[in-house]
C-alpha positions in Angstrom: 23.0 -9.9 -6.1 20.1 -12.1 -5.1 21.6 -11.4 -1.4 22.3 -7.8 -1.9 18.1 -7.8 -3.0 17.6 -9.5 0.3 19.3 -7.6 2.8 18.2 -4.1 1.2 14.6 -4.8 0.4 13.1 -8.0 1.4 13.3 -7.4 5.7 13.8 -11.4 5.6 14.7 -12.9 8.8 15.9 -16.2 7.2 17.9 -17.2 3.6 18.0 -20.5 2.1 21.0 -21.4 -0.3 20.7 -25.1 -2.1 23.4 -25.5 -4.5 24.5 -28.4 -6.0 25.7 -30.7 -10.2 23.7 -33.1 -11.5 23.5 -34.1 -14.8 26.4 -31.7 -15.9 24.2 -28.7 -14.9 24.7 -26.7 -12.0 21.6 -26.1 -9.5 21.0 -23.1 -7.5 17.8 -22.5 -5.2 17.5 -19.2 -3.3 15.0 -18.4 -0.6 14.0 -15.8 1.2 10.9 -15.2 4.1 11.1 -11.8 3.2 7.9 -9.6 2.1 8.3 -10.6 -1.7 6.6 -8.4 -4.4 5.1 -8.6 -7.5 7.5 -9.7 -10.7 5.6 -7.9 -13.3 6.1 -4.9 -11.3 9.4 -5.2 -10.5 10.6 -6.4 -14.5 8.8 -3.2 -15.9 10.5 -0.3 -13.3 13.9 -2.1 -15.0 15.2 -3.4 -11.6 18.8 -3.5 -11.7 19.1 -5.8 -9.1 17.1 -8.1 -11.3 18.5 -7.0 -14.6 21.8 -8.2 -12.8 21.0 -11.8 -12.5 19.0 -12.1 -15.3 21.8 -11.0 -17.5 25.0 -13.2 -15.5 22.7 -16.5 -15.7 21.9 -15.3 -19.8 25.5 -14.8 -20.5 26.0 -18.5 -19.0 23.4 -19.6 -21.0 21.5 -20.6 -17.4 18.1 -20.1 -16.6 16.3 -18.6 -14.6 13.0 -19.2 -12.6 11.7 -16.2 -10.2 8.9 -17.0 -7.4 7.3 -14.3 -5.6 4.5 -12.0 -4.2 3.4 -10.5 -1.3 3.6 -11.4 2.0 4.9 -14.6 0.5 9.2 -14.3 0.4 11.3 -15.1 -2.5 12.8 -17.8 -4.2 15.2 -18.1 -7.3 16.2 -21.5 -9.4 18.8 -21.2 -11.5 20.4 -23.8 -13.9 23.9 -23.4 -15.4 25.0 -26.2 -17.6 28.7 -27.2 -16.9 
């Protein structure tokens, strides 16, 4: 989804994918150079897109941490415990 987000609204020319266990939790950055945009924004028009991750990392009791604004790219951190 967070590539989906990319590819249809973000015009980024590069992606950065980190993913890797330690400490019996799963780690997973997500970057973008893309044109960003503003969270609160986005969270109150009900993004699906957003709505999307929010809800898989929730229902794998993960969390999430969402970085952006404008002009500035993207970038997700998410933590799933194993």
């Amino acid at each position: 989804e967070m590539l989906n987000n990319t590819l249809k609204h973000a015009k980024a020319s590069k992606i950065g994918i980190n993913m890797e266990v330690l400490s019996n939790k799963l780690h997973l950055n997500y970057s973008d150079n893309g044109k960003g945009f503003k969270i609160q924004e986005v969270t109150e028009s009900k993004s699906l897109g957003l709505q999307s991750i929010r809800s898989r990392v929730n229902f794998l009791n993960g969390e999430l941490t969402i970085d952006s604004e404008p002009g500035s790219g993207t970038s997700y951190s998410i933590e799933i415990p194993l």
